[in-house]
C-alpha positions in Angstrom: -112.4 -123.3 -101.4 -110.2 -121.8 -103.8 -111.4 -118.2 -104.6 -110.2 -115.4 -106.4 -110.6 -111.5 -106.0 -110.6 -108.8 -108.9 -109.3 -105.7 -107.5 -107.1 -105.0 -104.4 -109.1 -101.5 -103.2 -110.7 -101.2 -100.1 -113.6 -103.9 -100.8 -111.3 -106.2 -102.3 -108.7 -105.8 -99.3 -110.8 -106.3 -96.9 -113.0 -109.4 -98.5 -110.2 -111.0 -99.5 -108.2 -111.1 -96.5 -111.3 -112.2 -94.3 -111.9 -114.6 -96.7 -108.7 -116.2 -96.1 -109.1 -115.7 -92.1 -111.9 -118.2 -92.2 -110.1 -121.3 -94.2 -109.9 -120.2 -98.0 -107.3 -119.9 -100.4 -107.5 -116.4 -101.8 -105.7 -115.1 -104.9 -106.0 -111.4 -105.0 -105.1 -109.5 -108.8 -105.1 -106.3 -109.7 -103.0 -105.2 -112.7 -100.8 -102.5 -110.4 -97.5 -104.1 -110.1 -97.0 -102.4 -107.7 -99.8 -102.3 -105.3 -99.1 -106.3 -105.7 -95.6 -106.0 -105.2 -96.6 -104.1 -101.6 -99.4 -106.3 -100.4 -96.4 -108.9 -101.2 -94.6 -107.6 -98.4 -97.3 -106.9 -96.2 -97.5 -103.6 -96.7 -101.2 -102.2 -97.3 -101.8 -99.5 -99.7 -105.0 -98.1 -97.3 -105.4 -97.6 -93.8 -108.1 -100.0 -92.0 -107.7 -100.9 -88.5 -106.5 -105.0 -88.3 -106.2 -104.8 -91.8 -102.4 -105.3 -92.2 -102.4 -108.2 -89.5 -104.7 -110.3 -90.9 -102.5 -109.4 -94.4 -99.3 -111.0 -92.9 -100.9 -113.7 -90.6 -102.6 -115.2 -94.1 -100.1 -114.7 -96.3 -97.6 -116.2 -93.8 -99.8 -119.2 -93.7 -100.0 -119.5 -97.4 -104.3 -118.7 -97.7 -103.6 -115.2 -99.8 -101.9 -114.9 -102.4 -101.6 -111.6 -104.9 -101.1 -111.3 -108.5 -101.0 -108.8 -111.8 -101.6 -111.8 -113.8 -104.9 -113.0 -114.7 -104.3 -116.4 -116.2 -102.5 -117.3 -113.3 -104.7 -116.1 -110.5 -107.9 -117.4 -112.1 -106.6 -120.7 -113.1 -107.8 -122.7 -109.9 -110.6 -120.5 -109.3 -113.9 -121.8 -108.3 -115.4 -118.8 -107.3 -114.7 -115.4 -108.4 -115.4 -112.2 -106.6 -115.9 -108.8 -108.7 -114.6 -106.2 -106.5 -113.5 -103.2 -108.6 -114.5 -99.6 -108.7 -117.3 -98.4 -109.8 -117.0 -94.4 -110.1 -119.6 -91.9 -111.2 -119.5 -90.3 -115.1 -119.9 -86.4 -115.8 -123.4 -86.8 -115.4 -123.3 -88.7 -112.1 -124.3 -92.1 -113.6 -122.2 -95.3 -112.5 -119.5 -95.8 -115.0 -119.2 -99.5 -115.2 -115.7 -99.4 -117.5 -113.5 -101.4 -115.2 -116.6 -104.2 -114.2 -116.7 -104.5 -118.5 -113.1 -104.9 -118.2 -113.1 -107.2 -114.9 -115.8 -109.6 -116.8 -113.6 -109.6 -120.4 -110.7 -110.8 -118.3 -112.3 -113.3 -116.1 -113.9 -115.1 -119.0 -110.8 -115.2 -121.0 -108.7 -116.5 -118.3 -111.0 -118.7 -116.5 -110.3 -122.6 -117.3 -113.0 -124.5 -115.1 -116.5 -123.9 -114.4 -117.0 -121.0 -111.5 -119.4 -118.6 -109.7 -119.3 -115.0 -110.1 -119.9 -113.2 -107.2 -120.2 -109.4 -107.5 -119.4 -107.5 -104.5 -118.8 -104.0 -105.7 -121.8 -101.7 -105.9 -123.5 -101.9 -109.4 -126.9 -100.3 -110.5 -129.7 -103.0 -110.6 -129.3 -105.2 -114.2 -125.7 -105.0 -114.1 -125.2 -108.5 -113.1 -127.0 -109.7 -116.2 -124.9 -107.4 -118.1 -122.0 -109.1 -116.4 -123.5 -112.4 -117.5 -123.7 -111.3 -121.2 -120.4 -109.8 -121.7 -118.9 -113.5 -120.2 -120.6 -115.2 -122.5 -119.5 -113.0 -125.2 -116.1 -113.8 -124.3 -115.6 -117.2 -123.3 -114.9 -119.4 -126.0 -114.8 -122.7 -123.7 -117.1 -125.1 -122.4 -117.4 -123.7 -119.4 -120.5 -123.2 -116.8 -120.7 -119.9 -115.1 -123.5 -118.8 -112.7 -123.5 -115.3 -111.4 -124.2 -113.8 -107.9 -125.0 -110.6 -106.2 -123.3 -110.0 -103.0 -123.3 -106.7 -102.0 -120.5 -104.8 -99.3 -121.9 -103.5 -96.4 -118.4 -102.3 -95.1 -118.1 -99.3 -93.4 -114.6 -97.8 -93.8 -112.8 -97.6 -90.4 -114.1 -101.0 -89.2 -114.5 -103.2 -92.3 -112.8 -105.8 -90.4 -115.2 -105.7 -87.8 -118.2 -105.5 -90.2 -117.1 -108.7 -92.2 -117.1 -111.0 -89.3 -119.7 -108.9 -87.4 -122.7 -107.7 -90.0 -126.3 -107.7 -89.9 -126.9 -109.9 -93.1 -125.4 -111.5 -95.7 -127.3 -110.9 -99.5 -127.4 -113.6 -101.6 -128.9 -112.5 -104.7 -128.7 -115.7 -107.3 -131.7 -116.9 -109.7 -129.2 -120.5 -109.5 -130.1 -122.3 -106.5 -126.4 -124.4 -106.7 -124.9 -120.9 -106.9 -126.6 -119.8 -103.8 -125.5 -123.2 -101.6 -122.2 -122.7 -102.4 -122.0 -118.8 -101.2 -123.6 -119.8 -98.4 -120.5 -122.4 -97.8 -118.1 -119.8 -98.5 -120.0 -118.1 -96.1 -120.9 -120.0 -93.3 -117.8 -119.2 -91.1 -118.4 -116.1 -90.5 -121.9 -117.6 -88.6 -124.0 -114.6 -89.6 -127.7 -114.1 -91.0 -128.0 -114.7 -94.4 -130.9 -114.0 -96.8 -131.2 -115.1 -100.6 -132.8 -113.2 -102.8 -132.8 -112.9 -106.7 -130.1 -111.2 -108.1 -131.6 -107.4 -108.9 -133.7 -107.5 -105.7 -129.9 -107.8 -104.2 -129.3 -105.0 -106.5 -131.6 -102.5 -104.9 -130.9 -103.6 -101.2 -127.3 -102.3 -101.2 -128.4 -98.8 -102.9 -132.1 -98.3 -100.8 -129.6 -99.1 -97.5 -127.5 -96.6 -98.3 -129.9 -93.9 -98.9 -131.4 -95.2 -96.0 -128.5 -94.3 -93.7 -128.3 -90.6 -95.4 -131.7 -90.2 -95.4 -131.7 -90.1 -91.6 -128.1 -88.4 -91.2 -130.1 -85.5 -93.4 -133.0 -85.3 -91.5 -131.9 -85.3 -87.9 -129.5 -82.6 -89.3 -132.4 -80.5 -90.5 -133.5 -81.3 -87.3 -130.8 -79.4 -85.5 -131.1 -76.7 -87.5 -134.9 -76.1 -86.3 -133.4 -76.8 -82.4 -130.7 -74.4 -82.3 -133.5 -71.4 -83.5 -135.8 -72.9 -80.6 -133.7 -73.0 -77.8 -133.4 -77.4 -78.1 -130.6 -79.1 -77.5 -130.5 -81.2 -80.5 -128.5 -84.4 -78.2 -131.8 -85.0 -76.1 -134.0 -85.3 -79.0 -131.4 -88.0 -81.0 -131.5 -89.6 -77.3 -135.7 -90.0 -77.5 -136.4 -90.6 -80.3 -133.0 -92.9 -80.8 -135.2 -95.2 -77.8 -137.4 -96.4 -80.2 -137.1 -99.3 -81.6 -138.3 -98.3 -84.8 -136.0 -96.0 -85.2 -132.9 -96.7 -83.5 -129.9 -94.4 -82.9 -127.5 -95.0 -85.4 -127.0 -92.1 -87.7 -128.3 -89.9 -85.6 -125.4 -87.7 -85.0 -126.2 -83.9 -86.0 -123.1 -82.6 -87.8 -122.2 -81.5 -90.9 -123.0 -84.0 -93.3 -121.8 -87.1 -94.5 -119.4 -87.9 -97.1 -117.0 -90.6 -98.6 -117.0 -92.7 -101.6 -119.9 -94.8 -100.9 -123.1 -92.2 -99.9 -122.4 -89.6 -102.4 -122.1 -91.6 -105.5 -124.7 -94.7 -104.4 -127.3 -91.9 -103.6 -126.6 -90.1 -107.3 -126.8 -93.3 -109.1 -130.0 -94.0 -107.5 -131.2 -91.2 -108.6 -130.0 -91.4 -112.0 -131.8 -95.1 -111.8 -134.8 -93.4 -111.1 -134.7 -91.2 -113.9 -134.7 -94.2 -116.5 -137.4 -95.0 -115.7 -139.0 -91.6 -115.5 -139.4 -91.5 -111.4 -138.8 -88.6 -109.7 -136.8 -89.4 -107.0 -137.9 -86.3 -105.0 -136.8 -87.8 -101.3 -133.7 -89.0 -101.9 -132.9 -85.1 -104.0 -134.0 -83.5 -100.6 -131.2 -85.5 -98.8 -128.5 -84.5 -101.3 -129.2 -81.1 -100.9 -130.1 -80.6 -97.6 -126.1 -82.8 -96.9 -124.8 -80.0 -99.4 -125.7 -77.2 -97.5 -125.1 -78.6 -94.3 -121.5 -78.9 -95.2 -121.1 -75.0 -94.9 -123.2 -74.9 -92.1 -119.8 -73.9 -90.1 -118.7 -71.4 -92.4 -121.7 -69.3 -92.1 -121.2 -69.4 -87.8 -118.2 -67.8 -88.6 -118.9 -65.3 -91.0 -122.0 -64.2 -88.4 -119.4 -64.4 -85.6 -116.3 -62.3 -86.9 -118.4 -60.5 -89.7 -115.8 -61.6 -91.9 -113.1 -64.1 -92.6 -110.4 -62.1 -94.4 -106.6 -62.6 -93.0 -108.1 -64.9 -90.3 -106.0 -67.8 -89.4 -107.8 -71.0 -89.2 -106.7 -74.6 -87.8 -108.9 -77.0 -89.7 -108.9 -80.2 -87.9 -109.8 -83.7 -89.3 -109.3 -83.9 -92.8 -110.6 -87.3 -93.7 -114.5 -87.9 -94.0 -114.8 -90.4 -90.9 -112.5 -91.4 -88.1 -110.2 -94.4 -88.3 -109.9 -94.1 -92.5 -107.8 -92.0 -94.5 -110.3 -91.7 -96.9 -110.8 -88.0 -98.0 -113.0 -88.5 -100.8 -116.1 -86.5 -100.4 -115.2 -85.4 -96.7 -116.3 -81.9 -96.1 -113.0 -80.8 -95.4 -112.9 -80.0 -99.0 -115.6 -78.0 -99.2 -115.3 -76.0 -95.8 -110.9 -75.2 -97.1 -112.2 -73.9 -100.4 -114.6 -71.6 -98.9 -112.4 -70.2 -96.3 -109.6 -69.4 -98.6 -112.1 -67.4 -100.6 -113.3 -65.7 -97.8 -109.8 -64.8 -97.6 -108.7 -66.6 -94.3 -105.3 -68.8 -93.9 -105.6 -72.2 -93.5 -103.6 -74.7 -91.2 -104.9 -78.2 -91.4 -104.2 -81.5 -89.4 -105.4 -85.1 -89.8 -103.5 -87.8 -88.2 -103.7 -90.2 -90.8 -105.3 -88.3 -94.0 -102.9 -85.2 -94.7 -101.2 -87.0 -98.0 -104.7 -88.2 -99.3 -105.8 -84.5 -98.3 -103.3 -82.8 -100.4 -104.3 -84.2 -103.3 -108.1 -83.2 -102.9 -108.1 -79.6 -101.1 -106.7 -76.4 -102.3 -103.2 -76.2 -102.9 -103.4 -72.7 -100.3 -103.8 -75.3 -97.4 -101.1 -75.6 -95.0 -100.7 -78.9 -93.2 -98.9 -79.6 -89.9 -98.5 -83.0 -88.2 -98.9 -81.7 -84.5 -102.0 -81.0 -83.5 -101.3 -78.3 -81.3 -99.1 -76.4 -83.5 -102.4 -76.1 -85.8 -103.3 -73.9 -82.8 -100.9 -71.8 -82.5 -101.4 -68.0 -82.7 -105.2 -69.4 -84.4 -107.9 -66.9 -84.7 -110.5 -69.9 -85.1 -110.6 -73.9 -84.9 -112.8 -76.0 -87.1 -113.2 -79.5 -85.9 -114.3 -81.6 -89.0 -113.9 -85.1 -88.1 -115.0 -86.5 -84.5 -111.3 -88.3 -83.8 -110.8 -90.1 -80.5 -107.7 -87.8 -80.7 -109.3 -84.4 -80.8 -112.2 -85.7 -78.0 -109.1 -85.8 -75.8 -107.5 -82.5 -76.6 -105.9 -80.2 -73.7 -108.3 -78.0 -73.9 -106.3 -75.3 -71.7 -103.4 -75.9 -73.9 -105.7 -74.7 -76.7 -106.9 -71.7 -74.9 -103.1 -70.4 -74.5 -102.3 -71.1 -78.2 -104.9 -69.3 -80.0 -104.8 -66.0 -81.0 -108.8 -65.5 -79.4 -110.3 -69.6 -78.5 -113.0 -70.0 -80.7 -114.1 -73.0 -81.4 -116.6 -74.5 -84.4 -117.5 -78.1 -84.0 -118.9 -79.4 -86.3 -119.5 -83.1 -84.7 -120.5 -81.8 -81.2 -117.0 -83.0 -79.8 -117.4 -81.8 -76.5 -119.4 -81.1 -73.7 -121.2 -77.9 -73.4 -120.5 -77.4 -69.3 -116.8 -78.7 -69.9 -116.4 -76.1 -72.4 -117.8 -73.0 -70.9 -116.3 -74.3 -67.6 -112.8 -73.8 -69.8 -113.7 -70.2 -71.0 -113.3 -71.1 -74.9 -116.2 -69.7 -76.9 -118.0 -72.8 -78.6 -120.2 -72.9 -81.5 -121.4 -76.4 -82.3 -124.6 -78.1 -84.3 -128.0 -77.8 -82.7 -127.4 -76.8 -79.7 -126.8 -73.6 -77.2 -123.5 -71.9 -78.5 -121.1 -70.2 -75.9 -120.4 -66.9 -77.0 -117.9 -64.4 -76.1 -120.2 -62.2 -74.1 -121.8 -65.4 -72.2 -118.0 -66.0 -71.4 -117.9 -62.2 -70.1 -120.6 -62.4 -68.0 -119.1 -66.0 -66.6 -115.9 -63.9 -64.9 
């Protein structure tokens, strides 16, 4: 089926290239000559694991195609996917600028009849609006049906997620325009459910909040164990064994972040107030993530007294392994509030450090060795729970740092492993390792 992607960002990437890994012909367009000009060559303007491979393995067999130029990329199209930003105003409510623009150009360009299909994250009703400002626009004879078919992509295995998810939403009040997206589906071999369209609306935003509902609470809940002696890891492993609740997202740290959580969680709350609900769950979870994120910085202010002339190595920039996506990440937070306590700050992240220098302080120093971020350290923050940092020397550390002291805030390592190493360990809901535990040891 021929098929045709607005917008070359992450969603779009990742749908369109997928797309063309199981039989379609894909035309990607974006109006960024050259982002197009790069995906041309095989070059991909994110990082996603298996992302470039399956770029060049379809492009070399002519299934994806990329293009700045509407007319020309929409011309054959017989379905069209909406994949475009969808960023947050002043005031926290979705800005829908570039899905008015996406839905001006499609219907000016198109030359057949096709099926919309939005993919990008849109408050519920925003498919209808779609539908209007198309018909606003197109002065042909031309049938268009419209679809909601929300991402569920988590950044770092996207991939994985496309040809591996739990469900595929259908949301369509067309029953044609549902049996074709379940054609254009059907490789992929995985569960699908039809809905209508604003029903699909609400599934993508109540998942999300879902998922940070219980990354907030089990948080809160290791709070409460470390003030009670509980080791927060055998409660996530008990209560994680039933089935009812599952362990996924049950990782105590220090909050989540990235471009999807934050802003789907605010516009659902800004949804909410429309219509006059107070939303007073999902305003818990925001702000017990927002204090959770300096959760780290007040261990170390109770643990040196204060922060001023420290120097700190700040490790994992990025808001999740395997993405260089620093949108959001606590990193942001945790470097601004250590520069104003005063303390220097060396960072590393081995994929996010040019990302990162765009969102945290311009004070932040960056190195690209991990151990040299050690070096002659008073203190180590570990933000980001990289395969690369779960492997770290931890003697090596020990004879770098000014004084070992570590503050994990994704429960890196094992508590016997690290007192058996002598490095005094603070971490999230469970038994720290202080310096006069450490004593007592020798």
């Amino acid at each position: 089926m021929n098929i045709s992607i607005l917008g070359t960002g992450y969603v779009g990437l990742v749908t369109g290239v997928c797309l063309a890994e199981i039989g379609h012909r894909v035309t990607c367009i974006d109006i960024n000559l050259n982002k197009i000009e790069l995906l041309r060559s095989g070059i991909s303007p994110i990082f996603e694991p298996g992302l470039v491979e399956l770029l060049k393995k379809n492009t070399k067999a002519k299934r994806l195609f990329f293009t700045n130029e509407h007319d020309n990329g929409l011309k054959d199209a017989e379905v069209i996917y909406i994949t475009v930003g969808t960023p947050q105003d002043n005031s926290g409510k979705t800005d829908l600028i570039f899905i008015e623009q996406a839905a001006m150009d499609l219907a000016r360009n198109i030359r057949n009849d096709v099926i919309v299909v939005t993919k990008s994250t849109v408050p519920v009703g925003t498919n209808d609006y779609i539908m209007k400002i198309i018909e606003e626009n197109l002065n042909k004879d031309i049938k268009v049906k419209i679809v909601s078919n929300p991402e569920f992509l988590r950044e770092g295995s996207g991939i994985f997620d496309m040809f591996n998810t739990d469900r595929i939403i259908i949301g369509s009040n067309n029953i044609e325009a549902r049996r074709v997206l379940e054609e254009v589906n059907r490789p992929f071999n995985r569960p699908i459910l039809n809905t209508d369209i604003r029903s699909a609306e609400m599934i993508k935003y109540a998942s999300n909040a879902f998922l940070a509902m219980k990354i907030s609470f089990i948080n809160e809940i290791a709070n409460l164990c470390e003030r009670i002696g509980v080791n927060v890891e055998n409660v996530t492993k008990g209560i994680g064994l039933d089935k009812r609740i599952g362990d996924n997202f049950l990782n105590a740290g220090i909050g989540y972040g990235g471009s999807c959580f934050p802003k789907d969680i605010t516009s659902l709350i800004q949804i909410a107030n429309q219509v006059e609900y107070d939303f007073k769950l999902l305003k818990a979870v925001v702000e017990v993530n927002k204090i959770q994120k300096s959760i780290l910085i007040k261990k170390a202010i109770s643990r040196f007294g204060n922060l001023n002339g420290k120097k700190v190595a700040l490790l994992g920039l990025a808001f999740k392994p395997n993405t260089d996506d620093v949108r959001e990440a606590p990193s942001i937070t945790i470097a601004s509030e250590l520069l104003s306590e005063g303390a220097q700050v060396i960072a590393y992240d081995p994929i996010a450090i040019e990302n990162a220098k765009l969102m945290l302080p311009s004070k932040v120093q960056y190195t690209t060795s991990i151990y040299e971020t050690f070096q002659n350290a008073d203190m180590a923050f570990i933000l980001t729970e990289w395969e690369e940092f779960k492997k770290l020397d931890l003697s090596k550390v020990k004879k770098l740092m000014s004084k070992p002291v570590l503050f994990d805030g994704r429960n890196c390592f094992d508590l016997n492993k690290i007192k058996d190493e002598g490095i005094e360990y603070y971490s999230i809901g469970r038994d720290s390792i202080a310096e006069k535990e450490l004593q007592l040891q020798h």
